[in-house]
TIRO-2110 file (N, C-alpha, C; in Angstrom, 1 decimal):
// TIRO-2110
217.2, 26.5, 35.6, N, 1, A
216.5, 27.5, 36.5, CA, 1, A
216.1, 28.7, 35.6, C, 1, A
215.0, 29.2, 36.2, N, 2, A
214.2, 30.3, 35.5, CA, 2, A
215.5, 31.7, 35.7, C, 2, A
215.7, 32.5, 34.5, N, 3, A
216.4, 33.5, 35.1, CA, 3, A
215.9, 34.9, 35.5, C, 3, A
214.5, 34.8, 36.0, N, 4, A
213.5, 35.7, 37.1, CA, 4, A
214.0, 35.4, 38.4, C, 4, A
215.0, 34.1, 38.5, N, 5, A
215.6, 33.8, 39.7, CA, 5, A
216.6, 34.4, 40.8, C, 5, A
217.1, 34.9, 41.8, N, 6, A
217.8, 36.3, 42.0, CA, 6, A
219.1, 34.9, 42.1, C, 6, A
220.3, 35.4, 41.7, N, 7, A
221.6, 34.0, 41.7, CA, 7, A
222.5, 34.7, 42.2, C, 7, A
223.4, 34.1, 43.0, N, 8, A
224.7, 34.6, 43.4, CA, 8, A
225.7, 34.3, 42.2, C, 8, A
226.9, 35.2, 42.5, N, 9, A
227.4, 34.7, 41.0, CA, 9, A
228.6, 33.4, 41.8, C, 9, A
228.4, 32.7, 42.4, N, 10, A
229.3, 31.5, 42.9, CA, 10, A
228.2, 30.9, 42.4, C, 10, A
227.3, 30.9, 41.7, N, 11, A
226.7, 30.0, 40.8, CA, 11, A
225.0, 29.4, 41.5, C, 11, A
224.6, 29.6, 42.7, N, 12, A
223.8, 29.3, 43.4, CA, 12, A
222.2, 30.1, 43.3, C, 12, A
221.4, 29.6, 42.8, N, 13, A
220.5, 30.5, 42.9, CA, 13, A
219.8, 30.5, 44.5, C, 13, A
219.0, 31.5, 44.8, N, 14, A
218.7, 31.8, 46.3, CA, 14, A
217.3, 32.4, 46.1, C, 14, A
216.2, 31.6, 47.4, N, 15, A
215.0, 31.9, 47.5, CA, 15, A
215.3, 33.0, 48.4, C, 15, A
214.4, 34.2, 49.0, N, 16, A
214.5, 34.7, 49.7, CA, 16, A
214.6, 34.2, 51.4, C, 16, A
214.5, 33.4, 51.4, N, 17, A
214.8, 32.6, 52.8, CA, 17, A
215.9, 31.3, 53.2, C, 17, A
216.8, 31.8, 52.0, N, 18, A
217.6, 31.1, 52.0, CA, 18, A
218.7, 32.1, 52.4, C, 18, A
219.2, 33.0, 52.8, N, 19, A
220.1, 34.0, 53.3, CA, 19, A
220.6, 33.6, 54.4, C, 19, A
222.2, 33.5, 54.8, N, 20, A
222.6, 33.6, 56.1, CA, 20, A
222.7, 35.0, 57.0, C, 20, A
222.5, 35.0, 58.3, N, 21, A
222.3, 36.4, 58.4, CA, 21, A
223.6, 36.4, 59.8, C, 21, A
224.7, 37.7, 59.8, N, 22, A
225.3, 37.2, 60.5, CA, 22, A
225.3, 38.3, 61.3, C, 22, A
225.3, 38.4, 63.0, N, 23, A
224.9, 39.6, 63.5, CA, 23, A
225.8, 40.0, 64.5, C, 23, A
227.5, 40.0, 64.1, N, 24, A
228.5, 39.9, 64.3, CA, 24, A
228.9, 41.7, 64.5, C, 24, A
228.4, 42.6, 64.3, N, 25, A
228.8, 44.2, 64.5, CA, 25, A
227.7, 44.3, 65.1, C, 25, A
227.8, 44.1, 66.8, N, 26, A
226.5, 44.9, 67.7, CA, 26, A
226.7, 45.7, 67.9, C, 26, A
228.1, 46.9, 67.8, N, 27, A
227.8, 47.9, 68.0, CA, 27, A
228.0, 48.8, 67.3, C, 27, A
228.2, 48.7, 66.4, N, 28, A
227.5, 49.8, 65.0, CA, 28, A
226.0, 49.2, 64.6, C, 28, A
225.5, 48.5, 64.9, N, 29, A
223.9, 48.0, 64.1, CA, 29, A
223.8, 47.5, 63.1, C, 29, A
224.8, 46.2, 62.9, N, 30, A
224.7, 46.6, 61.4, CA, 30, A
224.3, 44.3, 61.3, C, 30, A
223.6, 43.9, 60.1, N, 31, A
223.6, 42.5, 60.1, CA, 31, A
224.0, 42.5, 59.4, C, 31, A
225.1, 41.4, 58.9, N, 32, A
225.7, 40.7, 56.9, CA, 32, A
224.4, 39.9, 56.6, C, 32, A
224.6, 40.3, 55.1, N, 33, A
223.8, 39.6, 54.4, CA, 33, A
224.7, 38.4, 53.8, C, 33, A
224.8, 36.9, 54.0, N, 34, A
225.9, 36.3, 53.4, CA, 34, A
225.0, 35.3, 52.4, C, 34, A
225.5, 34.8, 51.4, N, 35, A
225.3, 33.3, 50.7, CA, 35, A
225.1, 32.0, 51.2, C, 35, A
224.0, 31.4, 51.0, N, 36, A
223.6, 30.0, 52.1, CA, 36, A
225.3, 29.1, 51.4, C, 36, A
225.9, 29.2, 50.2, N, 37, A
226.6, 28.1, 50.0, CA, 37, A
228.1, 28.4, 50.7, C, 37, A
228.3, 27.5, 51.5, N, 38, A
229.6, 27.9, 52.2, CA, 38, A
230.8, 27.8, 51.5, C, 38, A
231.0, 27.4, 49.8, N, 39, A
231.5, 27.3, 49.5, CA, 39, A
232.0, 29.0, 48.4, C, 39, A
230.8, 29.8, 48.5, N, 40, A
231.4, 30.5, 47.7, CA, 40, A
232.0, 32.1, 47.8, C, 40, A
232.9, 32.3, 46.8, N, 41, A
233.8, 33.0, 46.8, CA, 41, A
233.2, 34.5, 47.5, C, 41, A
232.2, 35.2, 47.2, N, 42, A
231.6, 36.3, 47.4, CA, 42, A
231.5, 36.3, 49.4, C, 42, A
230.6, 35.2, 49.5, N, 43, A
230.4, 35.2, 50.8, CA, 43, A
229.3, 36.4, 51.5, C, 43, A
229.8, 37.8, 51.1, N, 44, A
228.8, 38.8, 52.0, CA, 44, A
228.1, 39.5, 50.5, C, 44, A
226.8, 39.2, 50.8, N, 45, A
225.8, 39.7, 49.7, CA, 45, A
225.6, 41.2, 49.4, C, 45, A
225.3, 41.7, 51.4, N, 46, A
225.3, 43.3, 51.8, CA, 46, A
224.6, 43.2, 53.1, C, 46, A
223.6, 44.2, 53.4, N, 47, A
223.8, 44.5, 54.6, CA, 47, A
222.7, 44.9, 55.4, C, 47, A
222.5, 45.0, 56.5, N, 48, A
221.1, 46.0, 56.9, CA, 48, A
221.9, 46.8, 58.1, C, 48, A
221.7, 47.9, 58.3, N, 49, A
221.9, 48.9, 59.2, CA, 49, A
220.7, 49.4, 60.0, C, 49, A
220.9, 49.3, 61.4, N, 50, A
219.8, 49.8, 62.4, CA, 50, A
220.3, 50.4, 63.5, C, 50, A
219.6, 51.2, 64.2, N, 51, A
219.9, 51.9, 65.6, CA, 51, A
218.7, 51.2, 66.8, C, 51, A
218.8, 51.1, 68.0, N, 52, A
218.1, 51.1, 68.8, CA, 52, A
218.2, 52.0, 70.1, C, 52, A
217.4, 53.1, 70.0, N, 53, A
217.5, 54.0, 70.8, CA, 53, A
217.1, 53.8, 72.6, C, 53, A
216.9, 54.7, 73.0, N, 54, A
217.0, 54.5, 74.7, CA, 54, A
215.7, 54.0, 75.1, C, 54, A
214.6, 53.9, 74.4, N, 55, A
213.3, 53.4, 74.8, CA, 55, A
213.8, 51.7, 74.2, C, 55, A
214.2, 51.2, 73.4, N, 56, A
214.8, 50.5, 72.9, CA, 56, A
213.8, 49.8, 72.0, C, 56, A
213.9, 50.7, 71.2, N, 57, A
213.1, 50.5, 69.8, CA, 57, A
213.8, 50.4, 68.8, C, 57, A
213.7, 49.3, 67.9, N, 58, A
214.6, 49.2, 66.8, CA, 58, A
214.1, 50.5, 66.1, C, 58, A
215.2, 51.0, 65.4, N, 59, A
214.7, 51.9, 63.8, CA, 59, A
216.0, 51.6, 63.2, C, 59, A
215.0, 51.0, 61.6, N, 60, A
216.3, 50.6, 60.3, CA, 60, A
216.7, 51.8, 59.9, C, 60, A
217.5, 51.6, 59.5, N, 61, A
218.6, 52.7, 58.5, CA, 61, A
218.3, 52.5, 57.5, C, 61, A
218.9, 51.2, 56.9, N, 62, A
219.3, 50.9, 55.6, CA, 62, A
219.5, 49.5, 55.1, C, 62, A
219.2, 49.1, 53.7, N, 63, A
219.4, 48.1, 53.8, CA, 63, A
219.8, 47.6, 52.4, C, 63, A
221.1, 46.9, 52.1, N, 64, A
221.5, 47.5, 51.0, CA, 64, A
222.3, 45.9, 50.1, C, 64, A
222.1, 45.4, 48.9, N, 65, A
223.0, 44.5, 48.5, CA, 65, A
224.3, 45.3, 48.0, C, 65, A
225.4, 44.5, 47.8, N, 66, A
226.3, 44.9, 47.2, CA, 66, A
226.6, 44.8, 45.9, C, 66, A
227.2, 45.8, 45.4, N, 67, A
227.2, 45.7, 43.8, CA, 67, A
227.6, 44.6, 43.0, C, 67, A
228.6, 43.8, 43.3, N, 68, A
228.6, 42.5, 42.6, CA, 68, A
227.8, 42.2, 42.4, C, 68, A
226.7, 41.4, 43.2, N, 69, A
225.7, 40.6, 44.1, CA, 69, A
224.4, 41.3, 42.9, C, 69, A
224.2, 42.5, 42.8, N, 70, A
223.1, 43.6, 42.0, CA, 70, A
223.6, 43.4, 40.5, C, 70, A
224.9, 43.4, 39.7, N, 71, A
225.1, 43.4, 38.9, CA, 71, A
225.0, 42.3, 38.3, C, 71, A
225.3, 41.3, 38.9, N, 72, A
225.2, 40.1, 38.4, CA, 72, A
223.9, 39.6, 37.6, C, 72, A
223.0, 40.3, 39.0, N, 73, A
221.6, 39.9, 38.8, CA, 73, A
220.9, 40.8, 37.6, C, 73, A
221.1, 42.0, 37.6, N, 74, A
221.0, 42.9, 36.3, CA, 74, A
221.0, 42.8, 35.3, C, 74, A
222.7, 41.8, 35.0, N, 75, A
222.9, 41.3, 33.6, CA, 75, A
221.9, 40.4, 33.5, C, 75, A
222.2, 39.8, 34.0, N, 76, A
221.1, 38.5, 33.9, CA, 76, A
219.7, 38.2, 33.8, C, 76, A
219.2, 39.4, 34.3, N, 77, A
217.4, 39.6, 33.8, CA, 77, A
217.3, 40.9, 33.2, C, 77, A
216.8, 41.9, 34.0, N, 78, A
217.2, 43.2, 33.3, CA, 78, A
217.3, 44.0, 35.1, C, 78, A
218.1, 45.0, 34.6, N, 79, A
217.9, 46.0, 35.7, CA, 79, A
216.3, 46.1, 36.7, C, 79, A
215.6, 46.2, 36.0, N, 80, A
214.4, 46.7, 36.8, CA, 80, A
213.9, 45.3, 37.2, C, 80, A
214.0, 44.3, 36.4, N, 81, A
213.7, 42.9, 37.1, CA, 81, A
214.3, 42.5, 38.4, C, 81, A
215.6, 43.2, 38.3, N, 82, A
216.5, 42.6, 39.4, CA, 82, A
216.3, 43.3, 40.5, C, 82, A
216.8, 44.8, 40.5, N, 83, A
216.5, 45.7, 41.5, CA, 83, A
214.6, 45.3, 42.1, C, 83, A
213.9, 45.0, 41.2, N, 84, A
212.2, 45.2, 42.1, CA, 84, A
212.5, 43.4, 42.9, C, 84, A
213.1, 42.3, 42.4, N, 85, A
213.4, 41.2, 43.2, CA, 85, A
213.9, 41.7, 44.5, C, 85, A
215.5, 42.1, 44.7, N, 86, A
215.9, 42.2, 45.3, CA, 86, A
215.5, 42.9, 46.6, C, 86, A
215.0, 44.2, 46.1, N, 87, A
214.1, 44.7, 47.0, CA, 87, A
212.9, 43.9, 47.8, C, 87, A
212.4, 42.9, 47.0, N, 88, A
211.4, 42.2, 47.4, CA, 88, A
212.0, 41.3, 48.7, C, 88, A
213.6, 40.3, 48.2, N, 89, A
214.2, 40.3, 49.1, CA, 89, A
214.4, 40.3, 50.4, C, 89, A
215.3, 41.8, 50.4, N, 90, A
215.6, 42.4, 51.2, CA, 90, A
214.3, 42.9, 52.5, C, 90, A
213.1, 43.4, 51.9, N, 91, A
211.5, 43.5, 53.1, CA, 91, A
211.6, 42.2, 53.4, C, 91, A
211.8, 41.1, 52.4, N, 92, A
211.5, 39.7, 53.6, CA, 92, A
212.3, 39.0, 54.4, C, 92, A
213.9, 39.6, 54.5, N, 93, A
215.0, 39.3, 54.9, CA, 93, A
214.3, 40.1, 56.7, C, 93, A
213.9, 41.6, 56.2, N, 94, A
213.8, 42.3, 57.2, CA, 94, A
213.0, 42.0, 58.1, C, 94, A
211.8, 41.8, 57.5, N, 95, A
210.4, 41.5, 58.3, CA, 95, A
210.2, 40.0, 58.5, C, 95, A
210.6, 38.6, 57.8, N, 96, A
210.8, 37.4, 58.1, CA, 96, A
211.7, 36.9, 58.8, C, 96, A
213.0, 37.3, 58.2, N, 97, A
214.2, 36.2, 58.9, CA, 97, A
214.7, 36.9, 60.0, C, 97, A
214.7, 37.9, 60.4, N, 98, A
215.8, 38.6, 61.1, CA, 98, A
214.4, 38.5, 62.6, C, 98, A
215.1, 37.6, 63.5, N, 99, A
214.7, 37.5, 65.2, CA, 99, A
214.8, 39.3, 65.8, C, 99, A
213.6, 40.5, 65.4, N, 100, A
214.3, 41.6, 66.5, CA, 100, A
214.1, 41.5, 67.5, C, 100, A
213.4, 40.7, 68.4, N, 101, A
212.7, 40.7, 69.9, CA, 101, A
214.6, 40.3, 70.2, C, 101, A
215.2, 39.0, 69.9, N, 102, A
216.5, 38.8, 69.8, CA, 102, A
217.3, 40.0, 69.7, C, 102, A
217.6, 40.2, 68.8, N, 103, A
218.3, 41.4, 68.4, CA, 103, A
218.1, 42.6, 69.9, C, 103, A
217.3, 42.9, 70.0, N, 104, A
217.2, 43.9, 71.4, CA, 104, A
217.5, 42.9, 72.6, C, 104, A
217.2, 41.8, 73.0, N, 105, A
217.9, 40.9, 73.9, CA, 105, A
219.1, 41.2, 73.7, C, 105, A
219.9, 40.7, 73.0, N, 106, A
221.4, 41.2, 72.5, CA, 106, A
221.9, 42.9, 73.0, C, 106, A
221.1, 43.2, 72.2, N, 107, A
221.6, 44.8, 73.1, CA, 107, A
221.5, 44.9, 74.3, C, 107, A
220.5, 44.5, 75.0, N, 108, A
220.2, 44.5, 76.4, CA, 108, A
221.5, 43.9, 77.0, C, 108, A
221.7, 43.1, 77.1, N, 109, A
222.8, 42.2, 77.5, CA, 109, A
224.0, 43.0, 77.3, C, 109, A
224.4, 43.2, 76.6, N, 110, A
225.8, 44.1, 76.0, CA, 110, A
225.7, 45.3, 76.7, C, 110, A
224.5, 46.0, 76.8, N, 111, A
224.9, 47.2, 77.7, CA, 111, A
225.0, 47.1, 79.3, C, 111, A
224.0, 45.7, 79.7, N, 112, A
224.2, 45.2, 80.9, CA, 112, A
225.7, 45.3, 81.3, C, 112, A
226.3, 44.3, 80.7, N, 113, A
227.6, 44.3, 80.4, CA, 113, A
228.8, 45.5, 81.0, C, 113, A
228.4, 45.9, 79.6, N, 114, A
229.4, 47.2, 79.8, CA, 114, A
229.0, 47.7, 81.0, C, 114, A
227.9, 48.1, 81.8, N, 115, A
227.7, 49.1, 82.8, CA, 115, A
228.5, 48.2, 84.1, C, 115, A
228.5, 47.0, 84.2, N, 116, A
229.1, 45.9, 85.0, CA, 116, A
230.7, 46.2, 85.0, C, 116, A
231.1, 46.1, 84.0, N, 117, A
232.5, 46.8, 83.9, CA, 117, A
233.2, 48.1, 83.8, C, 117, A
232.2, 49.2, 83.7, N, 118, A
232.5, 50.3, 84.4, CA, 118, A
232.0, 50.3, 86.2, C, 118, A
231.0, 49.6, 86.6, N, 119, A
231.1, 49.9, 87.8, CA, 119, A
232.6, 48.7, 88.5, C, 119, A
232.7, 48.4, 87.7, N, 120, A
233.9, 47.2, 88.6, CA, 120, A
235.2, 48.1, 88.8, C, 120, A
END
C-alpha cells in the first residue's frame, strides 16, 4: 500500500468511507470516530462535536482525530501530508457519512421523551 494512505496503527489502512461512526453521547453532541477493523486495539480514532439548538438546527463544534491516530500517520508520510488527508477525511466523514436529517430525529425523540417523563 501507498504510504499517502491515512493507516490506523492496528495495521489497517482506511479509505475515507470506511469509518464506523458511533452516536452513542446524545446528550453532549458528540459522534466517535471508530476503526472499521473490530479487531483493533485503538478502536476510537476521535470525534465530532455538535449542538442543535431550539430551531433545531445542527451547528458543528468540532471535529478532531486523536493523537495516536495523527501521529502515526505523520510519521509515516510527513506531517503536512497527514494533517491535509486527515482533514480531507474528517469534511467527508462530516458531509457524507454522518445521516443529520437522523441525527435531529434522534434529538426529537429524546426530548419527546424526557418532556413525557416530567409530565408523568
Amino acid at each position: 500500500m501507498s504510504e499517502n494512505k491515512i493507516q490506523c496503527p492496528c495495521g489497517v489502512y482506511i479509505k475515507d468511507d470506511q469509518y464506523k461512526l458511533l452516536y452513542l453521547k446524545k446528550d453532549i453532541g458528540e459522534i466517535d470516530i471508530l476503526c472499521y477493523n473490530d479487531l483493533c486495539y485503538l478502536k476510537e480514532l476521535g470525534y465530532l462535536k455538535f449542538h442543535i439548538d431550539e430551531s433545531q438546527k445542527i451547528n458543528f463544534n468540532k471535529g478532531r482525530f486523536y493523537s495516536p491516530f495523527v501521529t502515526w500517520n505523520a510519521t509515516r508520510m510527513s506531517e503536512e501530508k497527514a494533517s491535509d488527508e486527515l482533514k480531507r477525511h474528517l469534511i467527508f466523514i462530516t458531509e457524507n457519512l454522518i445521516d443529520w436529517q437522523k441525527v435531529i430525529e434522534d434529538y426529537k425523540a429524546n426530548i419527546n421523551k424526557k418532556r413525557e417523563k416530567e409530565t408523568s
